[in-house]
C-alpha positions as CSV (number, residue, x, y, z in Angstrom):
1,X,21.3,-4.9,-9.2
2,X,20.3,-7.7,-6.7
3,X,16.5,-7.1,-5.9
4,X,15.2,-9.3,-2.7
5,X,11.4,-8.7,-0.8
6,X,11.2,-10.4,2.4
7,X,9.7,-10.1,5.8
8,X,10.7,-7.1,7.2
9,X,12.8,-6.9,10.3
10,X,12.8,-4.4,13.4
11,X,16.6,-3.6,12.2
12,X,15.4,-2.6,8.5
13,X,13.5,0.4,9.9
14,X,16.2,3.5,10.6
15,X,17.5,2.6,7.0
16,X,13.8,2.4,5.7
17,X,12.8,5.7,8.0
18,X,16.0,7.6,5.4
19,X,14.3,6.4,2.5
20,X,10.7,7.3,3.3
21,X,11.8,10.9,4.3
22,X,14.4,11.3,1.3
23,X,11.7,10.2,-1.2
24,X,8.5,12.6,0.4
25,X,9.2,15.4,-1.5
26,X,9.5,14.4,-4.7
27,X,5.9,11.9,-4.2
28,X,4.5,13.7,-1.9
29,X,3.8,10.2,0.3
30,X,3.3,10.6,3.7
31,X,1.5,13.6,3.0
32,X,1.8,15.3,5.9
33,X,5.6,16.8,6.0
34,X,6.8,16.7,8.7
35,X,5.7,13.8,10.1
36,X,3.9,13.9,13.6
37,X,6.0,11.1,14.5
38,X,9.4,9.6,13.5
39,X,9.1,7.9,10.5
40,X,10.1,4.5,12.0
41,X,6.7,4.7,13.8
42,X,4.8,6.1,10.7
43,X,6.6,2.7,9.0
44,X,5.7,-0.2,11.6
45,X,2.0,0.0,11.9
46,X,0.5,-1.8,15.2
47,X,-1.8,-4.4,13.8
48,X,-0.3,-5.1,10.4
49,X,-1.6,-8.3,8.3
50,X,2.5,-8.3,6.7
51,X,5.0,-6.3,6.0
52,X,8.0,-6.7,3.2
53,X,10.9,-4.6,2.9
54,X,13.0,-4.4,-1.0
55,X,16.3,-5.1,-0.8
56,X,19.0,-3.5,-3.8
57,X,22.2,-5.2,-2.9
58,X,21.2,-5.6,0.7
59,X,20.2,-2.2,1.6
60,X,16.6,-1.4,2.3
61,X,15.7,0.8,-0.3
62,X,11.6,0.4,0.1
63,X,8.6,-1.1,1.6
64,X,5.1,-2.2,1.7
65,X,2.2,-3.7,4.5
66,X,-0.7,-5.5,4.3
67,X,-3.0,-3.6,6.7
68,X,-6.8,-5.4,7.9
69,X,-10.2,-3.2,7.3
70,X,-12.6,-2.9,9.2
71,X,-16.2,-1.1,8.9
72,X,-15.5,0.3,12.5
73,X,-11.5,0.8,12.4
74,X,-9.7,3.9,12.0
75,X,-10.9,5.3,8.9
76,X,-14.7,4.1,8.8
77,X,-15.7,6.1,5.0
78,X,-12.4,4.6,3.4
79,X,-14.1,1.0,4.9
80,X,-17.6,1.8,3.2
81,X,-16.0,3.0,-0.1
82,X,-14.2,0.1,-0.3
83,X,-17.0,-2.3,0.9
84,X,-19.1,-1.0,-1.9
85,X,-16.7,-0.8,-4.3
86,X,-16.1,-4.9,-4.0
87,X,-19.4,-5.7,-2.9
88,X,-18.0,-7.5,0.0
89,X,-18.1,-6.5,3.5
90,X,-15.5,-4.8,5.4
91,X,-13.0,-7.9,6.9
92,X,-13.0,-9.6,3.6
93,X,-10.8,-6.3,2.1
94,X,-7.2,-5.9,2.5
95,X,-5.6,-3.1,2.5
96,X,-2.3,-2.3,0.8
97,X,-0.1,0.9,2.6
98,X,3.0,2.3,3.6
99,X,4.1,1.6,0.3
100,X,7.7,3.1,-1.1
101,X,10.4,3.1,-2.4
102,X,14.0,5.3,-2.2
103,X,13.8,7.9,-4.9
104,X,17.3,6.3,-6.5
105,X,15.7,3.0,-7.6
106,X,12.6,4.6,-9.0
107,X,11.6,3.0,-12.4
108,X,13.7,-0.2,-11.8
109,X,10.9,-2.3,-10.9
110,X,11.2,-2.1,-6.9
111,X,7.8,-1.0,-6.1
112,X,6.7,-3.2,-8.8
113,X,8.1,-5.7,-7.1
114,X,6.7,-5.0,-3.7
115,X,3.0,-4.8,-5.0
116,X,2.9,-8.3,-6.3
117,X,3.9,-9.1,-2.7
118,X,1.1,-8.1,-1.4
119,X,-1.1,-8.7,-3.9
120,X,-0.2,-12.7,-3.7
121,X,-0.4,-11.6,0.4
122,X,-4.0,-10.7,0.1
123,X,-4.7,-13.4,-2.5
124,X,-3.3,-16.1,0.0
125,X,-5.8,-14.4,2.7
126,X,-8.6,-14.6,0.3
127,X,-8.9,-10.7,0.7
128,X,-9.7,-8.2,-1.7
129,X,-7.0,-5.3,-2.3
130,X,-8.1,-1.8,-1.7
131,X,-5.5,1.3,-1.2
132,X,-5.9,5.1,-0.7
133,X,-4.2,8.1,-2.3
134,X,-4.0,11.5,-1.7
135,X,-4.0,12.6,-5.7
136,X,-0.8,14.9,-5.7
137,X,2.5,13.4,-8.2
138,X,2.3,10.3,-10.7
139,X,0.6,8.1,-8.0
140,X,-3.0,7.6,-9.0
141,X,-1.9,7.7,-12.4
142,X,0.6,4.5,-11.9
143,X,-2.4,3.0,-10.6
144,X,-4.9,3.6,-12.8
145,X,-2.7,2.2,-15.6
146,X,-2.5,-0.8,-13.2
147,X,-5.9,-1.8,-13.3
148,X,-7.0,0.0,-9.9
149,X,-10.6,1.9,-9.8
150,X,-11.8,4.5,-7.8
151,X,-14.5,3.8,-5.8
152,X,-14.8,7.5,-4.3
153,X,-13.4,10.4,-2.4
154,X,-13.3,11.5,1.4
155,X,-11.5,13.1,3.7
156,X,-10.0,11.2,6.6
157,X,-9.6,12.6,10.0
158,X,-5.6,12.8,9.3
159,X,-5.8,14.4,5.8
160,X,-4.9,18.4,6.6
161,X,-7.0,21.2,5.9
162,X,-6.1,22.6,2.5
163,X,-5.1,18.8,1.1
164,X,-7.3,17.5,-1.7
165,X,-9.5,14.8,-1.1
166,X,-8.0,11.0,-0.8
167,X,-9.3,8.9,-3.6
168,X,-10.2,5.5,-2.7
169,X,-9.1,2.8,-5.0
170,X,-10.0,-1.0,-5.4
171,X,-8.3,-3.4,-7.6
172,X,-11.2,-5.8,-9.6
173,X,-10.4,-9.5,-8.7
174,X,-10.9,-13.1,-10.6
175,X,-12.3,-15.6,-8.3
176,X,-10.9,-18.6,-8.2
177,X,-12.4,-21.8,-8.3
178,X,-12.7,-21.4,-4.1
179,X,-14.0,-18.0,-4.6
180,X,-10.9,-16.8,-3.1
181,X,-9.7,-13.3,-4.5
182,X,-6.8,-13.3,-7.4
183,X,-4.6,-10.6,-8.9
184,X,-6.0,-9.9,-12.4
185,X,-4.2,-12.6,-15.0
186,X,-3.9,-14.7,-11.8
187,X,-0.1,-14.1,-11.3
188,X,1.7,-14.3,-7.9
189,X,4.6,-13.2,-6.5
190,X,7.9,-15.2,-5.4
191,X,8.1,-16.2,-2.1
């Protein structure tokens, strides 16, 4: 298996549309099914910090972005949580989404993989991570056992009626000698 991350490209999002749908029921990510908009769209956020794609032997098989906060954006009590959860304001958070991966390289180390990515992303931005996660499947499990902390629980505007609360979820930083934001143990991702 030949893993690559890299930038990802307008022509990586029909194959990376498949793999979001084909892996939705089993995760339960996006949790709205069906989607209110094709999946390509759901994928390519307007306004993204970065966005990687995986690569198993040169198909796209999963995907992560590197999305800005902001105390007024689009979900303001996910912005607060996180605020107060890192003590910083609003635009020096990060947050990590549209994160995963096909359901046939699950456990190999893709979204693994991807996360460091982004983590080294927000690291390079001087950002601290934050995520959210609606708590249905293994997710906030995986990243509790990660190192990520919950900060909270609300319900954004796009969560639907009888869903449980999304838990918001920051991952503790060392400060470098810049005071710029590190992955805990300090380790980075290839380039």
């Amino acid at each position: 298996m030949t893993l690559t991350i890299r930038p990802r490209r307008d022509d990586d999002l029909t194959a990376l549309g498949r793999a979001l749908v084909e892996q939705q029921s089993a995760s339960g990510y996006p949790h709205r099914e069906p989607l209110p908009m094709p999946a390509e769209e759901f994928i390519a956020r307007p306004g993204s910090l970065a966005a990687w794609t995986a690569e198993v032997d040169g198909q796209p098989v999963g995907h992560i972005a590197v999305l800005p906060v902001s105390a007024d954006g689009r979900e303001p009590e996910l912005a607060r949580l996180w605020s107060a959860g890192h003590g910083l304001p609003a635009e020096r958070l990060g947050e990590v989404g549209v994160y995963f991966t096909a359901s046939h390289v699950r456990g190999t180390g893709v979204g693994s993989a991807l996360l460091r990515t982004a983590l080294a992303d927000l690291a390079d931005r001087g950002l601290a991570p934050c995520l959210d996660v609606v708590p249905t499947g293994a997710a906030v499990e995986v990243y509790r056992r990660a190192g990520w902390i919950e900060v909270g629980s609300t319900r954004p505007s796009w969560l639907s009626a009888g869903a449980p609360d999304v838990i918001a979820m920051i991952l503790a930083t060392d400060r470098g000698d810049a005071g710029t934001p590190r992955p805990p143990g300090g380790t980075r991702a290839p380039r």
